[in-house]
N, C-alpha and C positions, 0 to 999 in steps of 0.2 A: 504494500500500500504506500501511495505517495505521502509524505510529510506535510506540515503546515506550517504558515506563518503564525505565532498568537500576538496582539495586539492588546497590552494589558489596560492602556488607556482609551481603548477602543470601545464600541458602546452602539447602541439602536436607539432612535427614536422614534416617536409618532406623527407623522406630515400631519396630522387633524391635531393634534395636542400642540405641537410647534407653534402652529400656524395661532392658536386659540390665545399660546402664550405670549406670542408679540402684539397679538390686537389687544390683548390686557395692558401691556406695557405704552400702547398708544394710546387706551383711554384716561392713562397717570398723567396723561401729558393735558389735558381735557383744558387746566384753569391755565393754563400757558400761552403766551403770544404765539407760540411754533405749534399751537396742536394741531395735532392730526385727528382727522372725524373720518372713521371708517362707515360706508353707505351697502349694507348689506342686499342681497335679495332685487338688486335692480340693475337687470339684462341689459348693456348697453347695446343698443343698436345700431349705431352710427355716430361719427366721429365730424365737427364739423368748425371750421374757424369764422368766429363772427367776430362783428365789432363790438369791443369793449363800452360799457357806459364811461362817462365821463371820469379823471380819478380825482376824489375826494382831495381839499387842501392838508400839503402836509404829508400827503403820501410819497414814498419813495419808487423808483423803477425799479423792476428784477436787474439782479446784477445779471452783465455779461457769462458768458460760456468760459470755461476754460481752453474749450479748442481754439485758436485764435482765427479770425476771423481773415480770410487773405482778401484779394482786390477779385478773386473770382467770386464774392458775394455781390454782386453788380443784382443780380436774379433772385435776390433772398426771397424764399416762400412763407418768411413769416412775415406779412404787412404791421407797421407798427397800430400801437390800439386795438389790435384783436386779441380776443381769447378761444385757448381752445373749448370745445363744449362737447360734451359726451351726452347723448340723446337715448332715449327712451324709443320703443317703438311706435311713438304718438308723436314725436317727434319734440318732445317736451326734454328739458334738461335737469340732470341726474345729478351733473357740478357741472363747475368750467374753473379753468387757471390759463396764466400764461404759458405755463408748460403743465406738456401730457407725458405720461411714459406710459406707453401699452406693453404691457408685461403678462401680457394673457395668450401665448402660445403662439399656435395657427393664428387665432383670433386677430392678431396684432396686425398681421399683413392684409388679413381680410378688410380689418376696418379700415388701415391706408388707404389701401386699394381703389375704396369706395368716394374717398374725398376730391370735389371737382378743385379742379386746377392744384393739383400736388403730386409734383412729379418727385415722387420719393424712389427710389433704389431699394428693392427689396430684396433682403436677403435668400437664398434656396433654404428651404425646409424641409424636414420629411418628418410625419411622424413614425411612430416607431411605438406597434402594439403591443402594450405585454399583459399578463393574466395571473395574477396569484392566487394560489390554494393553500385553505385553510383546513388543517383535519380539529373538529372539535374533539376532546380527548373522553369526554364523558360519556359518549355513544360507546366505546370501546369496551368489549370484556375485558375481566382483568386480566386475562390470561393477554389477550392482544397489547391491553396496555402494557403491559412486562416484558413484552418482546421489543419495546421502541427502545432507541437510543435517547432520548431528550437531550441534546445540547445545553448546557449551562450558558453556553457564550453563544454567538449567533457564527454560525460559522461559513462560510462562502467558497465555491469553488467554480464549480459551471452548473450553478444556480445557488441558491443560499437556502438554510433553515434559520428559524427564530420561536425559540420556546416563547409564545407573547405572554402565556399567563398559565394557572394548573392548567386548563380547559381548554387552548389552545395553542396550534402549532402552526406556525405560515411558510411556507414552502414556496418557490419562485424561482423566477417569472418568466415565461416567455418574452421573445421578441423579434417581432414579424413585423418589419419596413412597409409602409403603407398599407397596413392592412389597419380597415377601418371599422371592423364588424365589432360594435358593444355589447353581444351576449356574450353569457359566461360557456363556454365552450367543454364539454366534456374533453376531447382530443388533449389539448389543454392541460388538464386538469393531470391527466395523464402522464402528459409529457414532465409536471412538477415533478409527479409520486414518483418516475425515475429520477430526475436531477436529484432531490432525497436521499435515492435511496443507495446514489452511488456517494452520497455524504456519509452515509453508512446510519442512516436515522434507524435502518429497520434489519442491522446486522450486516456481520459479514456475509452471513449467507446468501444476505438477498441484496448484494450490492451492484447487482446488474439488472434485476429486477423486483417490484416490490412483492410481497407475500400477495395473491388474490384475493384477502379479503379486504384489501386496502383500496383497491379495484374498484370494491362494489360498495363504498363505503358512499352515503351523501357526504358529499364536499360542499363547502360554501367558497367564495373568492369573490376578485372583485377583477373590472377591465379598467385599465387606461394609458394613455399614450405619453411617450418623451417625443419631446419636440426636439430635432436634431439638427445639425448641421454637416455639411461633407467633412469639413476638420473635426468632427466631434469636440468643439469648443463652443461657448454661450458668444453671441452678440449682442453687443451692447452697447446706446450712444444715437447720437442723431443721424439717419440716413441723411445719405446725400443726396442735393438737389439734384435731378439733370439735366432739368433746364439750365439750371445757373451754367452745369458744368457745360456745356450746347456751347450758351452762351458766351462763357470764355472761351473755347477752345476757339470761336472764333473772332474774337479779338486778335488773341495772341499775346495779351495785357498777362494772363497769370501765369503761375507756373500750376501743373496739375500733377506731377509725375510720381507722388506721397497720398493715402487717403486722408494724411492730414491737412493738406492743403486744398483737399479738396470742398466745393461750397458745401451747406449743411441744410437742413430744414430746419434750420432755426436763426437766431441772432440776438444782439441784445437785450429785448425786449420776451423775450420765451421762443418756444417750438415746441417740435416732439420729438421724441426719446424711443425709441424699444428698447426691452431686455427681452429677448426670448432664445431659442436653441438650447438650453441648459443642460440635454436631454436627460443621463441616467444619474448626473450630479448637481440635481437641483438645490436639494437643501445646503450641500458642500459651498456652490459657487452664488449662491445668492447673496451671502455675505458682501463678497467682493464685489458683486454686479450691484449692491445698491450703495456701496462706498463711492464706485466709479458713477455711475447715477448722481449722487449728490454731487460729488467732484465738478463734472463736466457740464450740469445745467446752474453751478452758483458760483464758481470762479476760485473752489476751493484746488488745493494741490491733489494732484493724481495718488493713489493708493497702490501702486505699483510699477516696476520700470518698464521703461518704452518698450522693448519688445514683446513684453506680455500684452501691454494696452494696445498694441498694436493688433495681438493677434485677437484680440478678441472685440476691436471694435467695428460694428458694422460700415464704418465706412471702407471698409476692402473689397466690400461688395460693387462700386458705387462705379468703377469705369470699367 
């Protein structure tokens, strides 16, 4: 049998618990000038730039971008005085700011896509379906119970297990490159209880295949997708214009030959942002995607060195 790496400060957590725990941490912020108001349960449908109302006396402007701004912004797509606005299927508005970040997957390019006159540069994406199964442990006779291995740690190889609790055990995941189908798929289910069971959850003996009545067992699981990229790296940051870029290329005024220098869908005054592709290290690189996020839409220093920010920000896409 092959050996393993162990990982002593290594560790699993819950994407629904995570998730729960930072919208707590944003509602601390509630009595603060900087808070943040999370707007549950409301489908944005469309994405759209309008004119701002007038700004109150005494209000300041969004700071500038960190990306610097070259002379091939001649074509900037963010008109000054607009906001973006995130719409309802009624065509009613959900919020608006001077900047947007869509960080909703597929969804991100979808909405671009949709906005007239925004020639944005959209990243390739694929999703990427996967399927976990979950055996609940209390169906089990004892005597089946007694034959499982239970992992103390969560252990990974070409799929993973995670003892979640006494009562269950999660086993995973598939993953099938544009395959879009949301039932929970027996085949599937299947193909976990080997990855398992060559972890050796259910012995040596049956490390090539699981025991039959593991087979016939209901399984519960769940389907969904990583959004990917061909470098399997996140994107992140303001797409580029192409009009702008059109535009200079035929001047001749800019230089364009860096995605740093190339124009942006934003400027001074706001724009919009993606974070999306994270695919199967979402919670890992989120961290950094929303450092870089801040960074690049308020004129703070970058969180990382240039060849990283480089390879992960969507202006690579953009000529």
């Amino acid at each position: 049998h092959s050996g393993a790496w162990r990982f002593g400060a290594a560790g699993w957590l819950s994407p629904a618990a995570w998730c729960r725990h930072l919208l707590a941490l944003a509602a601390d912020t509630a009595d603060s000038p900087d808070a943040i108001r999370f707007i549950g349960n409301q489908p944005v449908a469309a994405i759209r730039r309008l004119p701002a109302e007038p700004a109150a006396a005494g209000t300041t402007p969004a700071p500038a971008s960190s990306s610097a701004l070259s002379d091939a912004d001649a074509g900037r797509s963010q008109a000054p005085g607009q906001l973006w606005h995130a719409l309802n299927d009624k065509g009613q508005t959900i919020a608006s700011a001077p900047v947007l970040v869509l960080a909703n997957a597929a969804g991100a390019t979808e909405l671009l896509a949709q906005v007239p006159d925004l020639h944005a540069a959209l990243p390739p994406l694929q999703p990427v379906r996967g399927q976990t199964t979950v055996i609940t442990l209390d169906q089990l006779t004892p005597a089946q119970r007694a034959s499982l291995h239970l992992p103390s740690l969560p252990i990974s190889g070409l799929g993973y297990a995670i003892h979640l609790d006494a009562d269950h055990l999660l086993v995973g995941a598939t993953s099938q490159p544009g395959d879009l189908d949301p039932t929970l798929r027996l085949s599937d289910q299947h193909v976990n209880l080997r990855r398992a069971a060559a972890l050796g959850i259910f012995g040596d003996a049956c490390r090539h295949e699981p025991p039959p009545w593991v087979m016939d067992l209901p399984l519960s699981g769940r389907v969904g997708w990583r959004m990917t990229t061909p470098e399997r790296l996140p994107v992140i940051g303001p797409p580029v214009d192409t009009r702008a870029v059109d535009q200079a290329r035929a001047t001749g005024r800019a230089r364009l030959d860096a995605p740093r220098l190339l124009p942006r869908c934003h400027d001074e005054s706001g724009g919009v942002y993606l974070c999306t592709g994270l695919g199967s290290r979402g919670i890992s690189s989120a961290a950094l995607a929303g450092e870089l996020l801040a960074a690049t839409s308020t004129g703070a220093p970058l969180p990382g060195d240039g060849d990283l920010m480089q390879a992960i920000d969507v202006g690579k896409y953009g000529d």
